[in-house]
C-alpha positions in Angstrom: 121.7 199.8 268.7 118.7 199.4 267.6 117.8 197.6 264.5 115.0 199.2 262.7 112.8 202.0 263.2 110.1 201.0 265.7 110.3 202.2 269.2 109.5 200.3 271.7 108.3 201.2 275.3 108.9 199.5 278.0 107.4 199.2 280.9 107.8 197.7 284.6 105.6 197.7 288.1 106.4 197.8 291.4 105.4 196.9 294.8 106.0 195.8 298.2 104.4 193.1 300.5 104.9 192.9 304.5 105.4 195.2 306.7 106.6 197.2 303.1 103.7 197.2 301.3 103.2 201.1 301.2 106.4 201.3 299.0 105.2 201.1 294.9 105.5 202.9 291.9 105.5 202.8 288.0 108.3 202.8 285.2 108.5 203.5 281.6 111.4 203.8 279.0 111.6 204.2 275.4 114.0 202.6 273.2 117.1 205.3 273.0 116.1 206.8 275.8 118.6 207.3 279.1 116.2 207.6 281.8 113.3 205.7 282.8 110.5 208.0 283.9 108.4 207.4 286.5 104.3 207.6 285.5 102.1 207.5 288.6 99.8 210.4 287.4 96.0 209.4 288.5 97.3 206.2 289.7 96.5 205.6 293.7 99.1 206.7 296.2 101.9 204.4 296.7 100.9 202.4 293.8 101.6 198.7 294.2 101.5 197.5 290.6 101.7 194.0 290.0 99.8 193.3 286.7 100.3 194.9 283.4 98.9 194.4 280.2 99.2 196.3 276.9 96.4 196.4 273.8 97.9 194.3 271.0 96.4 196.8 268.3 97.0 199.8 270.0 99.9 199.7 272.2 98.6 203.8 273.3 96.7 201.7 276.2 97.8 199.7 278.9 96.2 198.5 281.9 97.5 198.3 285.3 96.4 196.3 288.4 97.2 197.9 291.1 95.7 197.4 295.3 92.7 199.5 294.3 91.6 197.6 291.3 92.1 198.2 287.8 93.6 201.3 285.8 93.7 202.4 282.5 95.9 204.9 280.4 95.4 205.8 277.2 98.5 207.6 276.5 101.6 205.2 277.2 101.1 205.7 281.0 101.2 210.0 281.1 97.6 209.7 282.9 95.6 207.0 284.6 92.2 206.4 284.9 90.1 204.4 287.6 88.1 201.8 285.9 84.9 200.9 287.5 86.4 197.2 288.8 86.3 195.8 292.2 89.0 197.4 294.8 91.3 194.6 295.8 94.3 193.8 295.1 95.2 192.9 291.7 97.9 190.5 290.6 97.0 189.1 287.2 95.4 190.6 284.1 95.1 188.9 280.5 93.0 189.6 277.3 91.2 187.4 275.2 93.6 186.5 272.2 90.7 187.6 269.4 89.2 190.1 271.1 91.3 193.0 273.5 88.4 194.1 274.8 87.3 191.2 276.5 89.9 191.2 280.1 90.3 189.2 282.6 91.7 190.6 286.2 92.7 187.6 289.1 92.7 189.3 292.8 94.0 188.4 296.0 91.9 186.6 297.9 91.3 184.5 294.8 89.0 185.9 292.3 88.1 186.5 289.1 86.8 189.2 287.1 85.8 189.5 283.6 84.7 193.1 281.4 83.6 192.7 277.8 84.1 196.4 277.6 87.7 197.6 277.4 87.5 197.4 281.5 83.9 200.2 281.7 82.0 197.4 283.3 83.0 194.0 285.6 81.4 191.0 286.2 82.5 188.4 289.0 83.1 184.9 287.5 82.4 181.9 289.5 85.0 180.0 291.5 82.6 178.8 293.8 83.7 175.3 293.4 87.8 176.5 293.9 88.5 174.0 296.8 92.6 174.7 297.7 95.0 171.8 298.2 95.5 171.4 302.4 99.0 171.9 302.5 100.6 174.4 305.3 102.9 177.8 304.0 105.0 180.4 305.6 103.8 182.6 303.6 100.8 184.9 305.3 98.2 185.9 305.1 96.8 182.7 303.4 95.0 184.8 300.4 95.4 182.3 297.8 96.3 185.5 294.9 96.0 184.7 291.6 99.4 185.4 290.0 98.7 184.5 286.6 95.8 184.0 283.7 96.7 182.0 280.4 94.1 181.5 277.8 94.6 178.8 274.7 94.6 180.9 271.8 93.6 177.8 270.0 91.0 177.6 271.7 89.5 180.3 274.4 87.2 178.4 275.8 90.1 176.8 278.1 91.4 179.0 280.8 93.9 178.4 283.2 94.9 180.4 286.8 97.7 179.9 288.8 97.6 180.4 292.2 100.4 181.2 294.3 100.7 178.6 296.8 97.4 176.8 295.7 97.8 175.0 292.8 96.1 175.4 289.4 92.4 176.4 288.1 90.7 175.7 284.6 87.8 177.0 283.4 85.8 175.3 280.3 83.4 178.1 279.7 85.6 181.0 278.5 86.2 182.2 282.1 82.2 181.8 283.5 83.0 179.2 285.9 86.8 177.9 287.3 87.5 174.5 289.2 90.8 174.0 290.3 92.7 171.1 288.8 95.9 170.4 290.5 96.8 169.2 294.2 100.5 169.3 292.6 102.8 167.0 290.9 103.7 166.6 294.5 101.7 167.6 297.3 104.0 169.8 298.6 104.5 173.5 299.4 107.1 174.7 297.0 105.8 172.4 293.8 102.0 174.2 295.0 103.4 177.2 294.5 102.8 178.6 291.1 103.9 181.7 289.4 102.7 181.5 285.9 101.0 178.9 283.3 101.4 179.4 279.8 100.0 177.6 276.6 101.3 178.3 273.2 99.1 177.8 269.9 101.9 175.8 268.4 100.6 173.1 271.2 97.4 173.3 271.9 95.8 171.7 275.0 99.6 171.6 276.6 99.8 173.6 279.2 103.0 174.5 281.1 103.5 176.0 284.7 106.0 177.2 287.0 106.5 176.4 290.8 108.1 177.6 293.1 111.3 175.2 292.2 110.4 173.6 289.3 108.5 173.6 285.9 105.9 171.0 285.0 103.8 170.2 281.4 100.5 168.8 281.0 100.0 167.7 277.4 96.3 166.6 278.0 95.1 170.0 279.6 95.9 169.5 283.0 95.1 165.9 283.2 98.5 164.4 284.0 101.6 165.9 284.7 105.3 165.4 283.7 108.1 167.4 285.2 110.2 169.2 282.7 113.9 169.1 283.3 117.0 170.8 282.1 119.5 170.7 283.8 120.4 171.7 287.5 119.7 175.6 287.0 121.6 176.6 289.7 123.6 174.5 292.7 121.6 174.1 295.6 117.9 174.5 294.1 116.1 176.9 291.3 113.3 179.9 291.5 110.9 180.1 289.3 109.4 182.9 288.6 108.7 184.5 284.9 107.1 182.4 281.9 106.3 184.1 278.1 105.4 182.3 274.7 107.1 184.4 272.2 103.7 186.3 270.7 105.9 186.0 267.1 106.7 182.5 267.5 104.3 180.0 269.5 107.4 177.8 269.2 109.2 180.0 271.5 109.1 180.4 275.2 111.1 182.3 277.4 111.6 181.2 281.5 113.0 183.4 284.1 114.2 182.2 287.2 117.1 182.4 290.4 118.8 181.1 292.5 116.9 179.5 296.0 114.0 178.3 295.9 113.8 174.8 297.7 116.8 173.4 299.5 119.5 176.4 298.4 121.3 177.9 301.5 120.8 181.1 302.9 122.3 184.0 301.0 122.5 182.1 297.4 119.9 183.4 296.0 121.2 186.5 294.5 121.7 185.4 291.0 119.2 185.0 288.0 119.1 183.7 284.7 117.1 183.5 281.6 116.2 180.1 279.7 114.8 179.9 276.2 112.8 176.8 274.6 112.7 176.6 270.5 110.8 173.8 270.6 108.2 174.1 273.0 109.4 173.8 275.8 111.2 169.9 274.8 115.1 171.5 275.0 116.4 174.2 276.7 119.2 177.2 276.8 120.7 179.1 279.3 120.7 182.5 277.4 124.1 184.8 277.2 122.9 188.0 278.6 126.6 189.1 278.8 125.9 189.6 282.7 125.4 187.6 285.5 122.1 189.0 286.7 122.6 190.0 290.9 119.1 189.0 291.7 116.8 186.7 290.8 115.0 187.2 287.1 111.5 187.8 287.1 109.6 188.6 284.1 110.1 188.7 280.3 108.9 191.0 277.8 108.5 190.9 273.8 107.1 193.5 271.5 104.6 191.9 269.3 105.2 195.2 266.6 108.8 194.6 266.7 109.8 190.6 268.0 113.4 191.1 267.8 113.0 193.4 270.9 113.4 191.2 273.7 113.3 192.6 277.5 114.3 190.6 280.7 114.4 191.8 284.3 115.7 190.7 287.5 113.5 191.7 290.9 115.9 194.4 292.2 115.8 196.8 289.2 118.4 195.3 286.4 116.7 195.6 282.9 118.5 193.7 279.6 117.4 194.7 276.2 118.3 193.3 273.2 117.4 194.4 269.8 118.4 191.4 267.7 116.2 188.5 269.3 118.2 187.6 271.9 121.9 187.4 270.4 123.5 191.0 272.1 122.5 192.7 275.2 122.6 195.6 277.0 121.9 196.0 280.8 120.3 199.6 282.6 118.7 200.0 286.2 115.6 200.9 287.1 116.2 204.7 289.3 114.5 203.5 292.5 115.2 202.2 295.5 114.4 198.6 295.1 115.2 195.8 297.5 113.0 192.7 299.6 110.6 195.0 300.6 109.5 196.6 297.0 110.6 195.5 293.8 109.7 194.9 290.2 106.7 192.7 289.5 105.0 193.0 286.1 107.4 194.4 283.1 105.3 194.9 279.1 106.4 196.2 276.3 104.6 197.7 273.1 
């Protein structure tokens, strides 16, 4: 049950790639609801959203990146609106951590976009000087997406992207220019192959991503590296793929990963599991979700109104909520048919 009176929404985004990548669509629930609803309305056909992000102040709005750029709704998701951004495909979205109407919007190919505007106007930041680390990947086409945009709330100035199969960028200049920073703790495909980056006010300058297989710290803002262990996460090799500081608790942060990755066998990656850090990221937990998720976990979500809401899903639809910060859970499915070819991406709350 929930615990107090607040109710939470919940949102998740999906999307295909391949031969697939006509298959999308859009989710939301409410706390005590049974259903999830689906909310395309004024979003683009086939929608394949892989970026969410919801206004700390007014949770009413959230943006969506979607394959045509960047949406907005102003009424939890009922309608969507076009925003004047550039049409690519959008994988990443952040805010500025003092000010929610400064956003920031990575694309595939990799690029960056910045509105100080609530998303009315764009402006193309500078990665000119982005030189990728020469490594080879299965993974076609080579577009180099950024997957992920942290900002140090302590201080904005430093930016950081992670790029999916290219390492990691920093920016100095609030987001005006970006070099990239990283050939890898090890210059190799699956530790080059990031899928989020992190940095938590209770440790500023110390930056954390995740790889592929692994997850690595900086403590000197990406100067030097250290790889952060905890324990074999699963037999056979670990997948990486969600990465949240707790917005209540900077102390906090929350790691989703699966099986696979580098090195498991064929057909052992169906299983996922959440990991939570009280100390920034210096011990870790294997959290009880009561369930053995079937599929690798991919994102976290926390309610900034209401922390003690916590939100996990894994790739092929399994949602777990819990209302008391992580202690009890319960588990519901998303109502569509997800599988290699379209599944969850993004998942917000608010």
């Amino acid at each position: 049950m929930v615990n107090d009176s607040h109710s939470t929404y919940v949102y998740v985004g999906l999307g295909g790639e391949g031969g697939n990548i006509g298959l999308g669509g859009m989710y939301r629930r409410a706390d005590g609801d049974q259903e999830w609803q689906a909310i395309n309305n004024g979003l683009p056909n086939e929608p394949q959203v892989r970026a969410l992000v919801v206004h700390p102040q007014n949770p009413q709005t959230i943006y969506a990146g979607t394959q045509n750029g960047v949406y907005r709704s102003d009424d939890r998701g009922d309608h969507w609106q076009a925003l004047d951004s550039h049409r690519g495909d959008v994988w990443s979205l952040a805010l500025h951590p003092s000010n929610a109407g400064v956003i920031f919007a990575g694309y595939e190919p990799c690029a960056i976009y910045r509105s100080e505007d609530s998303g009315e106007s764009w402006e193309q930041m500078d990665t000119s000087r982005v030189k990728h680390p020469h490594i080879t990947t299965y993974m076609p086409p080579l577009g180099k997406r950024v997957i992920g945009i942290a900002v140090d709330p302590s201080d904005p100035q430093d930016m950081y992207g992670a790029i999916e199969v290219g390492g990691l960028l920093a920016s100095r200049d609030g987001g005006e220019s970006w070099d990239s920073i990283i050939d890898g703790p090890y210059v190799r495909n699956n530790t080059l192959d990031l899928h989020g980056v992190q940095v938590s006010a209770a440790s500023p300058g110390t930056v954390h991503i995740i790889t592929q297989v692994a997850m690595f710290r900086s403590r000197d803002r990406g100067g030097h590296w250290e790889h952060v262990q905890f324990g074999e996460m699963f037999p056979g090799g670990s997948y990486c793929r969600g990465l949240l500081v707790d917005p209540s608790d900077p102390r906090t942060i929350y790691l989703a990963a699966g099986a696979g990755g580098g090195g498991a066998p064929q057909g052992t990656e169906e299983a996922g599991a959440l990991f939570r850090s009280h100390d920034v990221g210096e011990t870790w937990e294997r959290v009880d979700l009561g369930d053995t998720p079937p599929g690798r976990m991919f994102q976290i979500a926390i309610d900034p109104a209401a922390p003690s809401h916590v939100y996990c899903c894994a790739n092929y639809g399994q949602v777990y909520s819990s209302y008391d910060g992580g202690s009890s859970w319960s588990k519901d499915q998303i109502p569509a048919e997800l599988s290699r070819s379209r599944h969850i991406y993004p998942m917000v709350c608010g």
